[in-house]
KEKE-3310 file (N, C-alpha, C; in steps of 0.2 Angstrom, whole numbers, plus 5000, padded with zeros to 4 digits):
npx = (5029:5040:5045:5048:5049:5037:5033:5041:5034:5019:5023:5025:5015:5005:5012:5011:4995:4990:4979:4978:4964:4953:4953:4955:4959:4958:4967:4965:4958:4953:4951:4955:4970:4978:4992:5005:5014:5027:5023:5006:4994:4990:4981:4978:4974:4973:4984:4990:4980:4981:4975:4980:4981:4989:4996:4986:4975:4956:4947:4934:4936:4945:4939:4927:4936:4938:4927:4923:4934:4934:4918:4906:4903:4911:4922:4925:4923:4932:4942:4953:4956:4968:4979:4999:4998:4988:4971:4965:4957:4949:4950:4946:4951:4947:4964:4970:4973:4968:4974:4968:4968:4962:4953:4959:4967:4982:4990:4995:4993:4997:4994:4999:4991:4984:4980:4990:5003:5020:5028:5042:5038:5038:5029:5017:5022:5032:5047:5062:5074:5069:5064:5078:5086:5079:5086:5093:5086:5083:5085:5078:5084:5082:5069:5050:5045:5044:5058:5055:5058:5063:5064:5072:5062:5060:5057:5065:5057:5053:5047:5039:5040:5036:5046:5041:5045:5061:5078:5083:5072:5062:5045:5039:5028:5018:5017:5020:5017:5018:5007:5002:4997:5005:5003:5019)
npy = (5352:5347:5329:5327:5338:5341:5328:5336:5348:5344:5339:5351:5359:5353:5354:5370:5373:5362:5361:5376:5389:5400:5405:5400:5385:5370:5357:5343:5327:5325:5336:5353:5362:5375:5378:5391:5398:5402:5403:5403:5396:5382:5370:5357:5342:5326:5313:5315:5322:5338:5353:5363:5381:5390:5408:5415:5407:5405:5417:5414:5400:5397:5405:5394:5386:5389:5392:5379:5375:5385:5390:5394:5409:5415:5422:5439:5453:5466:5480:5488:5503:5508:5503:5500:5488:5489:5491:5482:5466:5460:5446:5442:5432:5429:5432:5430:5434:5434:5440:5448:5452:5456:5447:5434:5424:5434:5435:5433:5436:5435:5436:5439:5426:5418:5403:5394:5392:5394:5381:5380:5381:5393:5405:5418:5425:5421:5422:5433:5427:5411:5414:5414:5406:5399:5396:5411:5422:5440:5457:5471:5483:5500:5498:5507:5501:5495:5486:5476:5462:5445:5429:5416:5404:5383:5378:5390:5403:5417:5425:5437:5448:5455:5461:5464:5475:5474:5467:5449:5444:5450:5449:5440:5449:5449:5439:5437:5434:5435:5447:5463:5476:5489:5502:5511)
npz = (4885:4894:4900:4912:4919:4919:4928:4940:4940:4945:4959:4963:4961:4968:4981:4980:4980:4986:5000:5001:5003:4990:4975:4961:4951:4959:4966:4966:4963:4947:4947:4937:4936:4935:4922:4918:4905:4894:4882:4883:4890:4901:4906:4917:4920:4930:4928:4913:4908:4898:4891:4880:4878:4867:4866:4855:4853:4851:4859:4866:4865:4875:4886:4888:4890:4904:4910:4913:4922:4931:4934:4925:4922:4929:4927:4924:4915:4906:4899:4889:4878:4877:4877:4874:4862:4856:4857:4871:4878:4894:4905:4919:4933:4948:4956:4943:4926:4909:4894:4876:4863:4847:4849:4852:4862:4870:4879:4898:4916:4933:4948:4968:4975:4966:4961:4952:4943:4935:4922:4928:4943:4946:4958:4962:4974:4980:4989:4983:4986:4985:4971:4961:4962:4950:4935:4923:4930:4928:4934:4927:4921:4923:4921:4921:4929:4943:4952:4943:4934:4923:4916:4909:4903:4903:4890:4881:4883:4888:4903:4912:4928:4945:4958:4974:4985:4994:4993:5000:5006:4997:4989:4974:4967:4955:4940:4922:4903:4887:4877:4887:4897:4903:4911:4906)
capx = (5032:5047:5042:5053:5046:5028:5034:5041:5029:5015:5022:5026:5008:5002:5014:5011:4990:4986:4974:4974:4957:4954:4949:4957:4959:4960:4974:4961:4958:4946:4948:4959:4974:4981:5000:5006:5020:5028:5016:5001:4992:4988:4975:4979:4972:4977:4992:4992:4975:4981:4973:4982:4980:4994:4993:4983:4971:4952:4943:4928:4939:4949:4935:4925:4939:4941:4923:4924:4938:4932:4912:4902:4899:4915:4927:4924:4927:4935:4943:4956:4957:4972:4987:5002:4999:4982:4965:4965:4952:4954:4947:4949:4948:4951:4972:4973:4971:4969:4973:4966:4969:4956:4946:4963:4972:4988:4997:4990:4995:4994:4995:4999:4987:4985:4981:4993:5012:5024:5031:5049:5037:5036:5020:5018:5021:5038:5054:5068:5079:5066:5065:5084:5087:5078:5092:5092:5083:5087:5081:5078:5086:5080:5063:5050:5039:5051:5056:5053:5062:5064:5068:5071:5060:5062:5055:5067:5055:5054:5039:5043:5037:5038:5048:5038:5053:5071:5083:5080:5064:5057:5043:5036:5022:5014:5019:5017:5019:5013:5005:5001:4996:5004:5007:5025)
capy = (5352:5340:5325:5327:5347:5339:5328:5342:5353:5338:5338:5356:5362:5350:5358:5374:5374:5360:5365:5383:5391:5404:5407:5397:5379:5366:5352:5337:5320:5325:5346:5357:5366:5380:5381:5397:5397:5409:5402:5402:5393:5374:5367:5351:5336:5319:5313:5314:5326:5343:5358:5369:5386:5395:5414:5415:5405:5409:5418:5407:5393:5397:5403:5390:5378:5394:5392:5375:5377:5389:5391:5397:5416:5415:5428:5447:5454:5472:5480:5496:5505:5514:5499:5500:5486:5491:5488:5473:5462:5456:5441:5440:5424:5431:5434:5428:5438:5431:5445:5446:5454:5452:5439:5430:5424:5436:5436:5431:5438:5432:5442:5433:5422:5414:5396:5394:5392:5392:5375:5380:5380:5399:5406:5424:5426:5417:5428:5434:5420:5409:5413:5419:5395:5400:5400:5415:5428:5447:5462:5473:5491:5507:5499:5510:5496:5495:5479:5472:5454:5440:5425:5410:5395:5377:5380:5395:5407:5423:5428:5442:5448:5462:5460:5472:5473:5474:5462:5442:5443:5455:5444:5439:5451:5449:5436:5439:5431:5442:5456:5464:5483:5492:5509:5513)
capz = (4891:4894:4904:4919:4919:4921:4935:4945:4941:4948:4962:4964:4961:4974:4984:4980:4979:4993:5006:5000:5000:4991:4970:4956:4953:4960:4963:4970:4956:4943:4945:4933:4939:4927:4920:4914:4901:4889:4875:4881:4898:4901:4909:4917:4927:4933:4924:4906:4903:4896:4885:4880:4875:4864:4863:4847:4852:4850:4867:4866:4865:4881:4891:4889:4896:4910:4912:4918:4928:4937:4936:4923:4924:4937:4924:4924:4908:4904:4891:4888:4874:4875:4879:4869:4860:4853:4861:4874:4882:4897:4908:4926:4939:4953:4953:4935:4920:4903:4890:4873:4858:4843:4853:4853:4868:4867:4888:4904:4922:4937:4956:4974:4976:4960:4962:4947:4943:4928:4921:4932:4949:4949:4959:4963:4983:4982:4988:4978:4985:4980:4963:4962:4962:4943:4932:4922:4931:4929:4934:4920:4923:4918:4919:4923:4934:4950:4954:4936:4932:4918:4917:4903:4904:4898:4882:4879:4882:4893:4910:4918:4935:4948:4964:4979:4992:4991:4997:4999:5004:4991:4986:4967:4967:4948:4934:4917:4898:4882:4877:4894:4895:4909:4909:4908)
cpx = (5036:5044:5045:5050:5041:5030:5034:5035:5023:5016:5024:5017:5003:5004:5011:5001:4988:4986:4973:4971:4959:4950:4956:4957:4961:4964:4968:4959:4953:4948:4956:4964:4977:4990:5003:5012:5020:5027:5010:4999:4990:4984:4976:4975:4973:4985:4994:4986:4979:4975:4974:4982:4985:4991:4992:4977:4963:4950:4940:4930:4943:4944:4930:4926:4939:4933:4922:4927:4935:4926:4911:4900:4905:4920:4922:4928:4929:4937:4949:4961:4965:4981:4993:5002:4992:4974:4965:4959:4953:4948:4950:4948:4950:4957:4974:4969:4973:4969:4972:4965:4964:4954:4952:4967:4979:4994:4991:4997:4992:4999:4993:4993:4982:4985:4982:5002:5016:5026:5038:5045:5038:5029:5023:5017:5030:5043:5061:5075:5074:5067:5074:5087:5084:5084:5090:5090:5087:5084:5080:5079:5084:5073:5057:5044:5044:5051:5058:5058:5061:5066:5067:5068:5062:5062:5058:5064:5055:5047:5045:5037:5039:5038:5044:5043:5058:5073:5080:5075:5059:5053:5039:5028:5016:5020:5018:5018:5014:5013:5002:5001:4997:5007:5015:5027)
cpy = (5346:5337:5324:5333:5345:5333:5332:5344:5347:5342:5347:5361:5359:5355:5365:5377:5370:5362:5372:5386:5398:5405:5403:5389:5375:5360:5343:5332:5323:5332:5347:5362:5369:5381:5387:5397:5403:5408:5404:5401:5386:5372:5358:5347:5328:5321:5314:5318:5333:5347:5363:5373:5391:5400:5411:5411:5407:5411:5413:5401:5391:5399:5400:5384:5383:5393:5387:5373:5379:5390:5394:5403:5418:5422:5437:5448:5463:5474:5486:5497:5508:5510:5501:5495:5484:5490:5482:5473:5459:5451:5439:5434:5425:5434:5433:5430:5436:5438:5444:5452:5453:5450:5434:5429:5428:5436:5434:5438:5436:5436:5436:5432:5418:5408:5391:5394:5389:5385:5376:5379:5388:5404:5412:5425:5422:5422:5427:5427:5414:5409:5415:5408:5395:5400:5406:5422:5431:5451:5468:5483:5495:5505:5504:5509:5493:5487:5472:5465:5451:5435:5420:5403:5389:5377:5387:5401:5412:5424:5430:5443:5453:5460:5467:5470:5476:5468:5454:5441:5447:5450:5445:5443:5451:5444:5436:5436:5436:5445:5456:5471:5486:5497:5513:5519)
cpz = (4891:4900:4913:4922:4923:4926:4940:4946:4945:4954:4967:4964:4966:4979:4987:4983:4984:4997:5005:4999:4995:4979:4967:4956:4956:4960:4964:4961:4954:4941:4941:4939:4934:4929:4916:4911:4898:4883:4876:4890:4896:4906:4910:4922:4924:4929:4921:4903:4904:4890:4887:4875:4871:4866:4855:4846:4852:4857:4869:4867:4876:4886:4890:4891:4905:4915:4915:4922:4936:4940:4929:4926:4929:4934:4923:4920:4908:4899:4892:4881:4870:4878:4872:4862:4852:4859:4864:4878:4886:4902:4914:4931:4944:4951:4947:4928:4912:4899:4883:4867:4850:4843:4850:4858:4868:4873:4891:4909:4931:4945:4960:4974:4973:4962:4955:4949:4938:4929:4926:4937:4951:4951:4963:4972:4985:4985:4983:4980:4983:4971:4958:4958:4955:4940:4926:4923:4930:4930:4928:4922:4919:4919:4924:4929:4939:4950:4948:4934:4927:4921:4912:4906:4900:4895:4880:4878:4888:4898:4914:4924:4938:4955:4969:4986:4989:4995:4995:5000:5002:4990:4979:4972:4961:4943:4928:4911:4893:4883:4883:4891:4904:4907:4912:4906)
residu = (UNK:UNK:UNK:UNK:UNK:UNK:UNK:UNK:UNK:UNK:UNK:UNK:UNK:UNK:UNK:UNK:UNK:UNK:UNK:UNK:UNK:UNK:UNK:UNK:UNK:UNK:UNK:UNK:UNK:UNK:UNK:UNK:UNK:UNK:UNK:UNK:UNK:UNK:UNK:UNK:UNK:UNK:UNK:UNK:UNK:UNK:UNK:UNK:UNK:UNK:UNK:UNK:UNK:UNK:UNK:UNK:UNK:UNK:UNK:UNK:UNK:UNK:UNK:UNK:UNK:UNK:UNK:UNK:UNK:UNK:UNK:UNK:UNK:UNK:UNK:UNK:UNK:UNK:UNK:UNK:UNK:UNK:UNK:UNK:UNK:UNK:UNK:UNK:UNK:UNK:UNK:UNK:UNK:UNK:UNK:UNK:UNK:UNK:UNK:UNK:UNK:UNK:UNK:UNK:UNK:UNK:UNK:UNK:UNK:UNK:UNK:UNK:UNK:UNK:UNK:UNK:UNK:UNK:UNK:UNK:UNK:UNK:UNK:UNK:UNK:UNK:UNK:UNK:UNK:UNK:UNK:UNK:UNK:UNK:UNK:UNK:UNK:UNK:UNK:UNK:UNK:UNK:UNK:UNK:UNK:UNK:UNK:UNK:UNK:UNK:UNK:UNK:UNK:UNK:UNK:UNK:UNK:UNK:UNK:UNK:UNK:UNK:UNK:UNK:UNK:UNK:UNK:UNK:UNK:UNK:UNK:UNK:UNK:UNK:UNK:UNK:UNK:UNK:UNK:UNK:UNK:UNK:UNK:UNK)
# end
C-alpha cells in the first residue's frame, strides 16, 4: 500500500465505519479494521500495525487473525461443491465472505453493510456517482450478473462489484476480488 493510500484510506475508514453498529470491525485505538484489495485482505490497527493476507494464504492462518477481530466462534463456515472454479470454502462475518480454495485464502466479498473498504475508499452502500470519482470503473456488458462493474486499483489490480439500481443513485450492492462462485 502507497503511503499516501494508507493516509487516505485512515481517514476514510473512520469516516466510513465511525459510530456504525452493526457486525465487523472496528475503527476505535487498539481494534482491527479490515482492508480489502485485489490481493488478498489487510488487517489493520493504529498506524503502522498491519497483517496482511494475500490470496494463497493458509485458512488457519487468516482465520485465526479473523478470529480475533471479530470473536472466536464469530465465522460461519460453508462450502459449495459445484463453483466454477472447483470446490470452494467459504467463511462468513456477517457481510464479509472470505473464500477459499484448498484451505487457501483465494477471493473475499463483501455486502452493504461491511464494516470494510477497499485501499481507494470503496464500501459497498456507496452510489454509482460515488463510485463513478474511481478512476477507471466500467460496467461489464453482456454480463449475466446485472449491474456488474470493475475497476483498477492502486496496485494495478481489478474488484469488481454489482450496482442494484440504475442511474446515479444505483448503489454498490456487493464487492468482490478473486475466485468467487456465482452462478452465471
Amino acid at each position: 500500500m502507497r503511503v499516501r493510500g494508507v493516509a487516505v484510506l485512515a481517514a476514510l475508514l473512520l469516516a466510513a465505519c465511525g459510530g456504525a453498529e452493526g457486525e465487523g470491525a472496528s475503527t476505535a485505538a487498539g481494534e482491527w479494521a479490515l482492508i480489502l484489495d485485489a490481493q488478498g485482505v489487510v488487517f489493520r490497527r493504529a498506524e503502522a500495525e498491519y497483517r496482511r493476507f494475500p490470496f494463497g494464504s493458509p485458512r488457519v492462518d487468516v482465520e485465526e487473525m479473523a478470529a480475533e477481530v471479530y470473536g472466536a466462534g464469530s465465522g460461519t463456515r460453508t462450502s459449495n461443491a459445484e463453483c466454477g472454479t472447483g470446490p470452494m470454502a467459504f467463511t462468513a462475518y456477517g457481510p464479509i465472505q472470505l473464500n477459499y480454495l484448498n484451505e487457501q485464502l483465494s477471493g473475499w466479498r463483501a455486502e452493504q453493510g461491511a464494516m470494510a473498504l477497499t485501499e481507494e475508499g470503496i464500501v459497498p452502500g456507496i452510489t454509482r456517482t460515488q463510485l463513478d470519482r474511481q478512476s477507471g470503473v466500467r460496467l461489464i456488458e453482456g454480463s449475466t450478473l446485472p449491474g456488474e462493474f470493475e475497476y483498477a486499483t492502486f496496485g494495478g489490480g481489478r474488484i469488481g462489484g454489482v450496482l442494484r439500481g440504475s442511474g446515479d443513485d444505483a448503489l454498490v450492492e456487493v464487492l468482490f476480488a478473486g475466485a468467487n462462485c456465482f452462478l452465471r
